[in-house]
VEXROKE-292818 format. One record per residue: x, y, z of N, C-alpha, C in turn. Coordinates in pm, whole numbers, always signed. Layout:
REM VEXROKE-292818
<<X Y Z> <X Y Z> <X Y Z>>,
...
REM end
This chain:
REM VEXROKE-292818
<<+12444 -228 +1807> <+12298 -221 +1795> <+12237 -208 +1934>>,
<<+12123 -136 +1951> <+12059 -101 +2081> <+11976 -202 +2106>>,
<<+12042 -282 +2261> <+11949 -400 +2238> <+11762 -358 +2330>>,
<<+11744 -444 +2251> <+11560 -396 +2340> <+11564 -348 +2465>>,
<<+11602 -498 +2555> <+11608 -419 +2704> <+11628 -316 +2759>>,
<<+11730 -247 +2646> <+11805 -93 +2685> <+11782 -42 +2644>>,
<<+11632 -45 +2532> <+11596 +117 +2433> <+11535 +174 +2559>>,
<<+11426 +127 +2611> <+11322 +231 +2665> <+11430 +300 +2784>>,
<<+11501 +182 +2897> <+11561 +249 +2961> <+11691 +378 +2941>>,
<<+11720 +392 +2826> <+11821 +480 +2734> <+11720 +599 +2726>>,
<<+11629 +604 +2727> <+11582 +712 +2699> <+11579 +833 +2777>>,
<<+11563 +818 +2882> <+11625 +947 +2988> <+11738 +1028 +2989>>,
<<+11838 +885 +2918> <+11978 +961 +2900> <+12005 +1069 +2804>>,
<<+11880 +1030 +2732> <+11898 +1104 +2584> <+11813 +1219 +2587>>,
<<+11734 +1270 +2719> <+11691 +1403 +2710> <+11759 +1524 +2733>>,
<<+11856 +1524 +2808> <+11937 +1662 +2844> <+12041 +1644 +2695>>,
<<+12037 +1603 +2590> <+12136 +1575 +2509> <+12019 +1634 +2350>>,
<<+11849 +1563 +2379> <+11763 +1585 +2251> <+11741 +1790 +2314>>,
<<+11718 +1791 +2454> <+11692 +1931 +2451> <+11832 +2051 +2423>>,
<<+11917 +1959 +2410> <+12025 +2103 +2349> <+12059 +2121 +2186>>,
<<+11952 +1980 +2180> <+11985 +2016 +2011> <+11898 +2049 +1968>>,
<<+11775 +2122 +2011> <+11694 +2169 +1947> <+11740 +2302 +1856>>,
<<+11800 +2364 +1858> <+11885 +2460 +1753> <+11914 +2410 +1634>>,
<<+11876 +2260 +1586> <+11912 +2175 +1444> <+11792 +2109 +1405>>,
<<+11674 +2172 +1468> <+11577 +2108 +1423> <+11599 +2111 +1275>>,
<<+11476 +2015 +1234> <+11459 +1993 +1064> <+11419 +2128 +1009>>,
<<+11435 +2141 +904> <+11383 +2270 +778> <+11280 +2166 +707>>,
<<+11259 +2270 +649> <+11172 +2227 +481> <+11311 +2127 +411>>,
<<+11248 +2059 +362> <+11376 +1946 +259> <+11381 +2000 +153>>,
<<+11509 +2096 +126> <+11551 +2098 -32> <+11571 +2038 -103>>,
<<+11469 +2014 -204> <+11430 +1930 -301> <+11470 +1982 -440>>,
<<+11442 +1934 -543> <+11416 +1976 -700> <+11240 +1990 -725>>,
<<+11250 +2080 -789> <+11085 +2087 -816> <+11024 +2113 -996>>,
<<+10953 +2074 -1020> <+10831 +1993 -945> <+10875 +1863 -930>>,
<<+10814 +1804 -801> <+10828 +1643 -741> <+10751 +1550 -876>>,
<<+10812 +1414 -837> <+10717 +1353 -895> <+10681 +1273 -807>>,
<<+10540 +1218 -879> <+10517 +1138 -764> <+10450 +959 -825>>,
<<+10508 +887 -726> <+10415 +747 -772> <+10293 +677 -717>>,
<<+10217 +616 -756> <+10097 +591 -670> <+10096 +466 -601>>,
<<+10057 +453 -464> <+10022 +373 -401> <+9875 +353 -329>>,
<<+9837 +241 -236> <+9704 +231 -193> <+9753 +176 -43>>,
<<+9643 +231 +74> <+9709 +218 +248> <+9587 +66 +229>>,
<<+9639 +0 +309> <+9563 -119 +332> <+9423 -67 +433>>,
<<+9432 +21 +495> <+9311 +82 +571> <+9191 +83 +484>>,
<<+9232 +124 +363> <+9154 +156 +277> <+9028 +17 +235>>,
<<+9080 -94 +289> <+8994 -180 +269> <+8989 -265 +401>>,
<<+8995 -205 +535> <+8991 -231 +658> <+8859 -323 +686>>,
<<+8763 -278 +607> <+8644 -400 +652> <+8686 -528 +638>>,
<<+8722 -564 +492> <+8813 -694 +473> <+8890 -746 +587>>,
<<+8987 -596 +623> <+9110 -704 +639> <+9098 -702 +770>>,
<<+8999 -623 +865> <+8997 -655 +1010> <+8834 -608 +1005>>,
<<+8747 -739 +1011> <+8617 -750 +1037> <+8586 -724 +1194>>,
<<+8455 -708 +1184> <+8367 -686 +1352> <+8406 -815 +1375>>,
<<+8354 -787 +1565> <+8349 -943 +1576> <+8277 -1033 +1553>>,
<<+8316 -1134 +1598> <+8179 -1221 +1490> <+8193 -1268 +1373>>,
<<+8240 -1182 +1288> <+8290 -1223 +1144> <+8404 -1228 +1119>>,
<<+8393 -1375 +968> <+8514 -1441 +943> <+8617 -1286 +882>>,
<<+8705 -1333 +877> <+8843 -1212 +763> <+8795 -1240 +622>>,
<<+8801 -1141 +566> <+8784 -1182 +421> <+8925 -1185 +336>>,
<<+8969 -1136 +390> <+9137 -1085 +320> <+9254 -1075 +408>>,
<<+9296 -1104 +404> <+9475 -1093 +444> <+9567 -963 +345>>,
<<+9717 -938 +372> <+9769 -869 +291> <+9823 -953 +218>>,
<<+9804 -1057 +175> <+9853 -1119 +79> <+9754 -1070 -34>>,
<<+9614 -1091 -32> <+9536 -1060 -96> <+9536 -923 -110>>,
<<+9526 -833 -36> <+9590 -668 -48> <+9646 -648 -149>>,
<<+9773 -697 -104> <+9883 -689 -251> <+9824 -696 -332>>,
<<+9761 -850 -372> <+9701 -908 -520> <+9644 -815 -564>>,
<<+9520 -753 -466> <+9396 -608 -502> <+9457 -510 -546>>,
<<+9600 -503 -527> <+9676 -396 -540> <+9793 -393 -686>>,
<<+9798 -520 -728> <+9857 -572 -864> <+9744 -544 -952>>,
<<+9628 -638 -914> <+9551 -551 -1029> <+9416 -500 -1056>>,
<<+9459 -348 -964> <+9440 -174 -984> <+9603 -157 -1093>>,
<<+9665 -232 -1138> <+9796 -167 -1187> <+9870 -58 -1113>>,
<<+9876 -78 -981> <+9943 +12 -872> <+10116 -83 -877>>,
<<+10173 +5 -818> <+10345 -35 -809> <+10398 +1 -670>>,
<<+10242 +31 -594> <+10279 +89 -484> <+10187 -16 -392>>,
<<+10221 -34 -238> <+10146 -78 -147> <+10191 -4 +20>>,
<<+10093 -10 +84> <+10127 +65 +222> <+10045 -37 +348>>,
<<+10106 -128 +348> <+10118 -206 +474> <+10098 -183 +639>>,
<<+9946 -128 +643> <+9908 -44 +804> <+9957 -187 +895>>,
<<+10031 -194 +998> <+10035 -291 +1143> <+9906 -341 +1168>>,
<<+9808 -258 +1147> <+9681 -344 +1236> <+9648 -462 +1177>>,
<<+9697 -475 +1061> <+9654 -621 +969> <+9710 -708 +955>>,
<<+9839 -708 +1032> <+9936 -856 +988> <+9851 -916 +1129>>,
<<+9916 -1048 +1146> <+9902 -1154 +1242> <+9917 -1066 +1377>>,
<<+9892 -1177 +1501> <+9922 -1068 +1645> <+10083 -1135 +1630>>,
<<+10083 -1196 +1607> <+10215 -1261 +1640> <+10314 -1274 +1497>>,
<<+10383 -1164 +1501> <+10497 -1142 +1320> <+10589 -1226 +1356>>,
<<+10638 -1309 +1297> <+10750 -1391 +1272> <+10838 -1322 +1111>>,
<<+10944 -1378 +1172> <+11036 -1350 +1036> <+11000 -1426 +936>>,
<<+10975 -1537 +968> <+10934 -1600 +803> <+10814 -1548 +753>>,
<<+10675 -1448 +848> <+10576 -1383 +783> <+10629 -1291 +667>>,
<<+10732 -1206 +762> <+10769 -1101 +653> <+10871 -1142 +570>>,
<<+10949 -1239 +553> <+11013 -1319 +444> <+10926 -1328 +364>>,
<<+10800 -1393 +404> <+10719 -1468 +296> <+10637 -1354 +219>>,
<<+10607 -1247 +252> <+10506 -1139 +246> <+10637 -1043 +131>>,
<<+10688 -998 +199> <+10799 -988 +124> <+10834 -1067 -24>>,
<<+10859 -1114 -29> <+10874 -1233 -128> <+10755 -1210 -267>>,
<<+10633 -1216 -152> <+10510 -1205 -263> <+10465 -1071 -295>>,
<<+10559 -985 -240> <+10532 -827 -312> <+10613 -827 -413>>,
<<+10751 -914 -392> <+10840 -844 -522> <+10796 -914 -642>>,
<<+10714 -1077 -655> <+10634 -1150 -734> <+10529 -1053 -767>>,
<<+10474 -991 -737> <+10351 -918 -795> <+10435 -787 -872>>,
<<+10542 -752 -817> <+10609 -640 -883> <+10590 -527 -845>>,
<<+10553 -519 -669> <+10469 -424 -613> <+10602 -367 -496>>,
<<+10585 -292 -504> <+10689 -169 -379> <+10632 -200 -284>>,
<<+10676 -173 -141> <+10624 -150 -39> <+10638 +11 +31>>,
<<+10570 +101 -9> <+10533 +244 +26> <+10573 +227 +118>>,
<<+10553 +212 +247> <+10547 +264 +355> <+10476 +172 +493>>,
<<+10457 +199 +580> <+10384 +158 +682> <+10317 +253 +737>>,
<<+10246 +190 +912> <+10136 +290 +977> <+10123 +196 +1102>>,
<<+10153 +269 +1187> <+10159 +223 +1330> <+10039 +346 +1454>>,
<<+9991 +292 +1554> <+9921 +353 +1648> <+10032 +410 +1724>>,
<<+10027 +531 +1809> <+10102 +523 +1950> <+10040 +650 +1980>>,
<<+10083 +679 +2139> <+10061 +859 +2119> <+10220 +865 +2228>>,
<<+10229 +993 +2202> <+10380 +1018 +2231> <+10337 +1135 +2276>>,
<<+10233 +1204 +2328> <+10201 +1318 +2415> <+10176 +1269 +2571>>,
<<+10152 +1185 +2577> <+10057 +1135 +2725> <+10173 +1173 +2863>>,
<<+10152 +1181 +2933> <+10246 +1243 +3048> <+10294 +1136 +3105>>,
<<+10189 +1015 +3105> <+10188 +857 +3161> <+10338 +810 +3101>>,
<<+10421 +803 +3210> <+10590 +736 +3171> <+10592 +577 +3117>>,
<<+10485 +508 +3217> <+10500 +390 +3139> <+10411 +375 +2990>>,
<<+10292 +438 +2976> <+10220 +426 +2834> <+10363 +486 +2753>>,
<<+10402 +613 +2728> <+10524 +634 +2654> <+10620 +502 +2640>>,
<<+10682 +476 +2720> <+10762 +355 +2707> <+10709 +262 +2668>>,
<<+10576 +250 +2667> <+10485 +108 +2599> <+10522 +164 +2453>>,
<<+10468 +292 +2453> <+10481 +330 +2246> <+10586 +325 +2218>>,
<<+10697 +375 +2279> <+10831 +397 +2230> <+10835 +215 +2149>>,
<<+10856 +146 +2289> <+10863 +6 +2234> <+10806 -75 +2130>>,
<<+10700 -59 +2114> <+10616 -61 +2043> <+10650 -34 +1880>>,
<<+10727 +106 +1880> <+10741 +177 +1785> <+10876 +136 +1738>>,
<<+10956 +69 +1784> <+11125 -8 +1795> <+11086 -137 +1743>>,
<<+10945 -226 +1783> <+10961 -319 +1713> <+10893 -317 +1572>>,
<<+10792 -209 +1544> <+10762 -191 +1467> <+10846 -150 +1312>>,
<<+10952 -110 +1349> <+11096 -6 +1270> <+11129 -169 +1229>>,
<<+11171 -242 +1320> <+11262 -388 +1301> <+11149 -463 +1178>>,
<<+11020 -454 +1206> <+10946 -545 +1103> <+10933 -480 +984>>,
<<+10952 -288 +987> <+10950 -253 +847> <+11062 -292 +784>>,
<<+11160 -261 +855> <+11288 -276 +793> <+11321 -375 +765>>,
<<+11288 -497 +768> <+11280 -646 +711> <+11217 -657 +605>>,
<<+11120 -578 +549> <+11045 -578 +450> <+11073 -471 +338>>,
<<+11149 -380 +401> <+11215 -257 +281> <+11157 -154 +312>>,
<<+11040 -119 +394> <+10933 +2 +400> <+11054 +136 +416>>,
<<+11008 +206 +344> <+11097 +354 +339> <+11111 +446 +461>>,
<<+10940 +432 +479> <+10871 +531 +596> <+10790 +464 +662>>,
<<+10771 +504 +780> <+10633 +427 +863> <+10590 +589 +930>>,
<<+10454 +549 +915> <+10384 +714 +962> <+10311 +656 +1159>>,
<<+10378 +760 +1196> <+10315 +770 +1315> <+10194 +851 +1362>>,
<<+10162 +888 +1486> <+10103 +1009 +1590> <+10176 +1087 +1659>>,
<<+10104 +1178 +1656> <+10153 +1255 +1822> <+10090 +1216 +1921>>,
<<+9906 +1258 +1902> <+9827 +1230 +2014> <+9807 +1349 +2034>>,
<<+9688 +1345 +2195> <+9598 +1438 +2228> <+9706 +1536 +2362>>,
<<+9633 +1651 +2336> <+9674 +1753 +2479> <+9627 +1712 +2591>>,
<<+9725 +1725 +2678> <+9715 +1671 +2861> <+9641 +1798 +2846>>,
<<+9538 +1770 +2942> <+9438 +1932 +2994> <+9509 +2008 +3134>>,
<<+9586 +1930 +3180> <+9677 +1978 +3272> <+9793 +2000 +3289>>,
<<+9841 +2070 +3151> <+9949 +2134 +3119> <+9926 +2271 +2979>>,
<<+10045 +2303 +2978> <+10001 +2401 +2921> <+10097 +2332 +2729>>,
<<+9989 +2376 +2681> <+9997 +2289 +2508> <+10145 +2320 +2503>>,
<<+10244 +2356 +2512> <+10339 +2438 +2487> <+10436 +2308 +2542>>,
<<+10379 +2255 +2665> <+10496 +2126 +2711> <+10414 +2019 +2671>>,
<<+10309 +1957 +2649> <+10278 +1858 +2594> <+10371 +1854 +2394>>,
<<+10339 +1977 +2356> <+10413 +1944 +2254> <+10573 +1944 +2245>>,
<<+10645 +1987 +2370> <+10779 +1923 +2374> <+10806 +1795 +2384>>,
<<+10655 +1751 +2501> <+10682 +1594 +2536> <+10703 +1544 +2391>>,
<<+10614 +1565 +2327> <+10596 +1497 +2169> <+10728 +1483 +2110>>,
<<+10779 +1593 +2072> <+10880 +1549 +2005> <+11000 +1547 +2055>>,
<<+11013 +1525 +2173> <+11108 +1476 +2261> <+11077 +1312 +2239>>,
<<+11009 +1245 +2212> <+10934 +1128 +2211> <+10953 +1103 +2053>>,
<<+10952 +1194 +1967> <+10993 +1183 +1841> <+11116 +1142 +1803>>,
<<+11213 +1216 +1886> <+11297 +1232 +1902> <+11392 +1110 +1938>>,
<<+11393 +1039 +2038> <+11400 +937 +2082> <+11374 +803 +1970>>,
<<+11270 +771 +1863> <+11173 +683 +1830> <+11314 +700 +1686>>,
<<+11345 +825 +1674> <+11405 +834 +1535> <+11549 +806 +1579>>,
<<+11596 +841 +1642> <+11745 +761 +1710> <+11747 +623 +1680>>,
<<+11633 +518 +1699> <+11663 +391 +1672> <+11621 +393 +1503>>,
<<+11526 +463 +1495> <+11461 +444 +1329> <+11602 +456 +1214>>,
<<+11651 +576 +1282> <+11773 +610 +1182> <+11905 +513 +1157>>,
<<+11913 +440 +1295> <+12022 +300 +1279> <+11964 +167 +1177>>,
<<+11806 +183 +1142> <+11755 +101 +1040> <+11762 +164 +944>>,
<<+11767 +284 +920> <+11773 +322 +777> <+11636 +369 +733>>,
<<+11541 +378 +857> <+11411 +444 +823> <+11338 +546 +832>>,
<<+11285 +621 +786> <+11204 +760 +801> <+11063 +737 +893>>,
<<+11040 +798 +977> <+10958 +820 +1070> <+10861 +933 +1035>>,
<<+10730 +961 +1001> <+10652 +1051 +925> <+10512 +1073 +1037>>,
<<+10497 +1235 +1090> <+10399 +1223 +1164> <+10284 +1290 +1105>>,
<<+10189 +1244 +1139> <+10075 +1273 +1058> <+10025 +1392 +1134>>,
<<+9906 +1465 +1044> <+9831 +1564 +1071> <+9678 +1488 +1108>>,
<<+9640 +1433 +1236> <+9587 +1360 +1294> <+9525 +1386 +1365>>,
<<+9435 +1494 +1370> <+9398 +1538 +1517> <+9416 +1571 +1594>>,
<<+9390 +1582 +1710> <+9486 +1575 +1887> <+9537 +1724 +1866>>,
<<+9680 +1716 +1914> <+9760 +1814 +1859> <+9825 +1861 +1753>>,
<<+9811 +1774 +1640> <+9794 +1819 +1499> <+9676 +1845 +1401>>,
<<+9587 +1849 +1480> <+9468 +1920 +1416> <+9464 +2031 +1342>>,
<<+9600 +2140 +1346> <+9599 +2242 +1228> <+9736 +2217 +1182>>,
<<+9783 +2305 +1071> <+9924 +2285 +1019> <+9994 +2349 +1147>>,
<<+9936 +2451 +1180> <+10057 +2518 +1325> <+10098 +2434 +1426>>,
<<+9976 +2318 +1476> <+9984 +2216 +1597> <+10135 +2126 +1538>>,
<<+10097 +2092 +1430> <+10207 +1972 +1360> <+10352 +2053 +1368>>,
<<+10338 +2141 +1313> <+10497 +2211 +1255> <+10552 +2243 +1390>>,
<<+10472 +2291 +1455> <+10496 +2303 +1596> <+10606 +2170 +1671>>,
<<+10554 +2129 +1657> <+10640 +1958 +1709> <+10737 +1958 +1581>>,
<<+10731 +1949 +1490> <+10812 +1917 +1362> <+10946 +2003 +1376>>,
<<+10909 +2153 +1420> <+11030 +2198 +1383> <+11117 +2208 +1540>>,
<<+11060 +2142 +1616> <+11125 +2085 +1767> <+11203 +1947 +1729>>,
<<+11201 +1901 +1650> <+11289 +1766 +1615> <+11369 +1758 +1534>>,
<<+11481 +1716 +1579> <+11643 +1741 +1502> <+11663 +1590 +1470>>,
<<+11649 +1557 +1376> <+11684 +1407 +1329> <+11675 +1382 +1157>>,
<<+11740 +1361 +1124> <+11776 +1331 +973> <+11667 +1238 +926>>,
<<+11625 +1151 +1020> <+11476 +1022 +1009> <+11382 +1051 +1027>>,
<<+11338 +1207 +1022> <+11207 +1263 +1072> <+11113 +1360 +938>>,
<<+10983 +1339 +952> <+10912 +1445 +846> <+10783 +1389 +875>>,
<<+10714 +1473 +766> <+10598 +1478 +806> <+10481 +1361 +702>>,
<<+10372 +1309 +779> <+10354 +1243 +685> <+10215 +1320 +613>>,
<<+10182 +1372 +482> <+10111 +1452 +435> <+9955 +1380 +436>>,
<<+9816 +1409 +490> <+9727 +1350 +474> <+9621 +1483 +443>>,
<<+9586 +1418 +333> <+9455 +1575 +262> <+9331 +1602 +318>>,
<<+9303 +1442 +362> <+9203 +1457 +464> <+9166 +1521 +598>>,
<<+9276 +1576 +676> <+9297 +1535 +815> <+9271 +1723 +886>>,
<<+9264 +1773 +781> <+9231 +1927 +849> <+9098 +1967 +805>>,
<<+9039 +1937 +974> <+8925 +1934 +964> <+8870 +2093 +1010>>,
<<+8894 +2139 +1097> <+8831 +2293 +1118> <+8896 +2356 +1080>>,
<<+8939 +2419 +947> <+8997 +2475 +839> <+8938 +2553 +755>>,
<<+8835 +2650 +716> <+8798 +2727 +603> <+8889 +2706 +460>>,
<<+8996 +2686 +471> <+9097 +2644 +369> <+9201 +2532 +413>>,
<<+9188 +2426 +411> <+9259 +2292 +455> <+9327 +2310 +350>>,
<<+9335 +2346 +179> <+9442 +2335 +92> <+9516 +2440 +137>>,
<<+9514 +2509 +191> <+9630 +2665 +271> <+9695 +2584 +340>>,
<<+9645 +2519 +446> <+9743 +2432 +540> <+9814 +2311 +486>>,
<<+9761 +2220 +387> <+9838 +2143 +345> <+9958 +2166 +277>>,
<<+9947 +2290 +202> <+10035 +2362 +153> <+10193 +2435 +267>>,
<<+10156 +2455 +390> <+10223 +2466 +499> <+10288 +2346 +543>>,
<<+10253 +2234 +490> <+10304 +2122 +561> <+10360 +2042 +461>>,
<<+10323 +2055 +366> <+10398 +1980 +210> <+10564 +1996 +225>>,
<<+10631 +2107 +274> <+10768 +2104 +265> <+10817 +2025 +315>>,
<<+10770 +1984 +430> <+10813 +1858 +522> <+10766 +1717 +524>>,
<<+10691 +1675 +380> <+10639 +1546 +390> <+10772 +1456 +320>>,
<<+10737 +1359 +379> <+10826 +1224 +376> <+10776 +1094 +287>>,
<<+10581 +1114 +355> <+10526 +1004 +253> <+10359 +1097 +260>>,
<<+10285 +1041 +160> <+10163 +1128 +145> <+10051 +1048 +118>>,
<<+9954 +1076 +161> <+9835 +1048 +145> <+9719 +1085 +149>>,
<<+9634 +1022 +48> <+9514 +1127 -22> <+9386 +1062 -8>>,
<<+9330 +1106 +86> <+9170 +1089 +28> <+9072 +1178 -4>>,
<<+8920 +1105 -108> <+8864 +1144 -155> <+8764 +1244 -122>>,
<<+8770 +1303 -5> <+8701 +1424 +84> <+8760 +1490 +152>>,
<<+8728 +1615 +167> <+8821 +1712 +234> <+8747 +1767 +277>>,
<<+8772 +1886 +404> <+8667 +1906 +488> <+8687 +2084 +512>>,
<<+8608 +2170 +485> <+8638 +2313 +444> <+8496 +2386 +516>>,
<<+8558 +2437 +659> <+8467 +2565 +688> <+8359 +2481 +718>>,
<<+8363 +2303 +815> <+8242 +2242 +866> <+8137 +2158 +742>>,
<<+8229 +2211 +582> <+8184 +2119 +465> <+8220 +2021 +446>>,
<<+8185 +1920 +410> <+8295 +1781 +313> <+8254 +1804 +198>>,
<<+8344 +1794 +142> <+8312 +1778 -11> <+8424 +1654 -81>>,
<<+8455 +1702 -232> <+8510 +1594 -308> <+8639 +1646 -335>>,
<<+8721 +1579 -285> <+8883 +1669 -277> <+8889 +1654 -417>>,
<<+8984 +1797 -447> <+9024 +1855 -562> <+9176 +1779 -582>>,
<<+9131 +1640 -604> <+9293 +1604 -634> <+9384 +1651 -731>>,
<<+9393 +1724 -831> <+9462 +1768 -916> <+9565 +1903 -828>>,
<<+9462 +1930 -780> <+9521 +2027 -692> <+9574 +1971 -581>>,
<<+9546 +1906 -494> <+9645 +1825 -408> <+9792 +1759 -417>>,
<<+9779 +1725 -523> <+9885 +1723 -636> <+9993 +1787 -654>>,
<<+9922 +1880 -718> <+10031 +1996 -741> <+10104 +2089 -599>>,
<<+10053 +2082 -475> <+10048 +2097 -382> <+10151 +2036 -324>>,
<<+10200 +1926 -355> <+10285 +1865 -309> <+10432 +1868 -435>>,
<<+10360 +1862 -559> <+10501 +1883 -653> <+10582 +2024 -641>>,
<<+10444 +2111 -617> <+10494 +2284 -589> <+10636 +2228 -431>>,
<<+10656 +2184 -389> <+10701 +2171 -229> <+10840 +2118 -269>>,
<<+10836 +2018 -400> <+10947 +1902 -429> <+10908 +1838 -395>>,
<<+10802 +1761 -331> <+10807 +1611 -282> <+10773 +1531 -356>>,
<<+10855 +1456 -405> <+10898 +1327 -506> <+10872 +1189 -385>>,
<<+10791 +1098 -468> <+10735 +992 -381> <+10644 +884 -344>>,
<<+10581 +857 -267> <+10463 +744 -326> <+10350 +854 -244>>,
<<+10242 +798 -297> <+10126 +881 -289> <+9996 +798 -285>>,
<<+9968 +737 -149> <+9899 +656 -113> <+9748 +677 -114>>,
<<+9653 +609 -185> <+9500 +654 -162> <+9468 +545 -28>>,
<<+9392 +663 +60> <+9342 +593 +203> <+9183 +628 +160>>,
<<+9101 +575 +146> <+8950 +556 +112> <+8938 +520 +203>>,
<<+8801 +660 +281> <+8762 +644 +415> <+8576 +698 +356>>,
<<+8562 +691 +230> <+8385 +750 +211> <+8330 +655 +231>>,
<<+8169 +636 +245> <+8100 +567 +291> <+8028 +465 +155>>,
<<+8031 +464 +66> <+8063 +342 -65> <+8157 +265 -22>>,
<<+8099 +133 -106> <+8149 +16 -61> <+8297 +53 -174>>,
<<+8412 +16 -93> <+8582 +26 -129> <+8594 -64 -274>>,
<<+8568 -198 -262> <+8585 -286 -376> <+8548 -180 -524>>,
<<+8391 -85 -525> <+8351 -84 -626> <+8400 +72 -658>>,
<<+8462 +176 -527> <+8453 +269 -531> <+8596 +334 -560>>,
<<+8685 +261 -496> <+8831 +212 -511> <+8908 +257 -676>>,
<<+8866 +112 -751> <+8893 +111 -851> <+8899 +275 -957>>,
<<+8822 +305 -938> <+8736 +444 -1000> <+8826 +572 -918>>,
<<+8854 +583 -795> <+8904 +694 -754> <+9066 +655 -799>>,
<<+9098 +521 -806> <+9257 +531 -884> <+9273 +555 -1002>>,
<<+9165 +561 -1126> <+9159 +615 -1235> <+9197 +725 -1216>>,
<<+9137 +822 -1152> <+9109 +939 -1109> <+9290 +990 -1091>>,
<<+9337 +918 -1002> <+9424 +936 -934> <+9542 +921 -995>>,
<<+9532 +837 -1123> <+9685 +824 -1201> <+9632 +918 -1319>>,
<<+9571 +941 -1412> <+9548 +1060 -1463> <+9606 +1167 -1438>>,
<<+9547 +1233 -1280> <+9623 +1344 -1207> <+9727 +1294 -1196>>,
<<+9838 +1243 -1190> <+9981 +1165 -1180> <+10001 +1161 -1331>>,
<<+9940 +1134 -1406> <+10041 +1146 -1532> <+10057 +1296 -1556>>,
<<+9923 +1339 -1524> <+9944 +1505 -1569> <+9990 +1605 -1537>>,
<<+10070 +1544 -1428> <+10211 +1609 -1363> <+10340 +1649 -1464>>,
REM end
């Protein structure tokens, strides 16, 4: 096992070794089609709760998450980092653990911060690390996937090596992910994944069996057709997630989940299928109603 002290410093060793294997980057995942898929809910989704302004008390924990999440009649949950304690102990995620498999609830996935573009050697080595202990707390808890970043373009380089940095940095993060047994999923996030080309771009630079993409419906924003691009990036999702607006040609409107859907079964991706509720209605009342919505389209798969 790679002990801490020696991940970040290991990592140098492992670049003249990640740049000759770029010839094995990932493909599209041959799948069976159509996927199916199961539903889950991201704890973001009720972020006021679970990480208030300052000033104000918490209203919720993920214990209570879960519960909110037993009963919506979900079988799914997605556990974002920003909401546990600052300080995880093993008996947190023993205990947390414990009270998902009592509710009868999966644990989807996770969601961690980092950026893995920045040129800055020690911020990288802060995320890398970061992202190593993060793998150790999913993997105590069962999480399948944890979805990452890339991050933003250095303005003083040319996009072309910022996105090597990336998944050279990907690259690296999934070497330890893969000795846990976990999938590493990067989102379509902005920065340098702001279109399907920015993402795939990095995606198909990374050779690792622990790597894919993590699908978000929301996230292509200067797009005339964001369902064209999601459709570009569906071959490579790992874990997925849906919210209730989509953004087309400088519009928002009301994502066509049925079609999002199928979007992803057309691809094979069989899986959990997380609602992240980011509209401006209050979550408690608005929530409930878009998961109606949302297992309907799931049965009618």
């Amino acid at each position: 096992m790679m002990r801490r002290r020696t991940f970040v410093k290991s990592c140098g060793s492992l670049t003249l070794a990640l740049a000759a294997s770029r010839a094995g980057a990932i493909e599209p995942f041959d799948r069976p089609r159509p996927g199916q898929l199961r539903l889950s809910l991201a704890a973001y989704s009720l972020r006021k709760y679970l990480a208030p302004r300052s000033g104000e008390s918490r209203k919720m924990d993920l214990f209570d998450f879960v519960d909110f999440c037993h009963e919506q009649g979900l079988h799914g949950t997605e556990l974002t980092s920003y909401y546990f304690p600052k300080d995880v102990t093993d008996e947190y995620l023993k205990r947390l653990k414990r009270h998902c498999h009592l509710r009868g609830i999966t644990i989807s996935g996770g969601a961690i911060r980092n950026d893995y573009c920045t040129p800055d050697e020690a911020a990288v080595a802060k995320d890398l690390e970061h992202t190593k202990t993060w793998i150790d707390h999913y993997s105590k808890l069962g999480a399948p996937a944890i979805r990452i970043f890339a991050g933003k373009q250095n303005q003083d380089e040319p996009l072309s090596t910022t996105l090597q940095r990336c998944a050279k940095n990907c690259e690296i993060a999934c070497a330890y992910a893969a000795e846990k047994g976990i999938m590493l999923a990067l989102e379509n996030h902005g920065g340098v994944t702001a279109t399907a080309e920015g993402l795939l771009d990095i995606v198909r630079q990374v050779n690792s069996p622990a790597f894919g993409v993590n699908f978000d419906s929301g996230n292509f924003r200067s797009s005339e057709d964001p369902y064209a691009e999601l459709a570009q990036i569906a071959p490579y999702a790992i874990n997925a997630q849906v919210k209730v607006q989509i953004h087309a040609g400088g519009r928002t409107e009301e994502t066509d989940l049925p079609r999002v859907l199928n979007i992803l079964r057309d691809a094979g991706y069989s899986g959990w299928v997380a609602l992240e509720y980011e509209a401006q209605q209050e979550p408690l009342d608005a929530i409930p109603a878009w998961l109606e919505k949302l297992k309907i389209a799931v049965a009618a798969g």
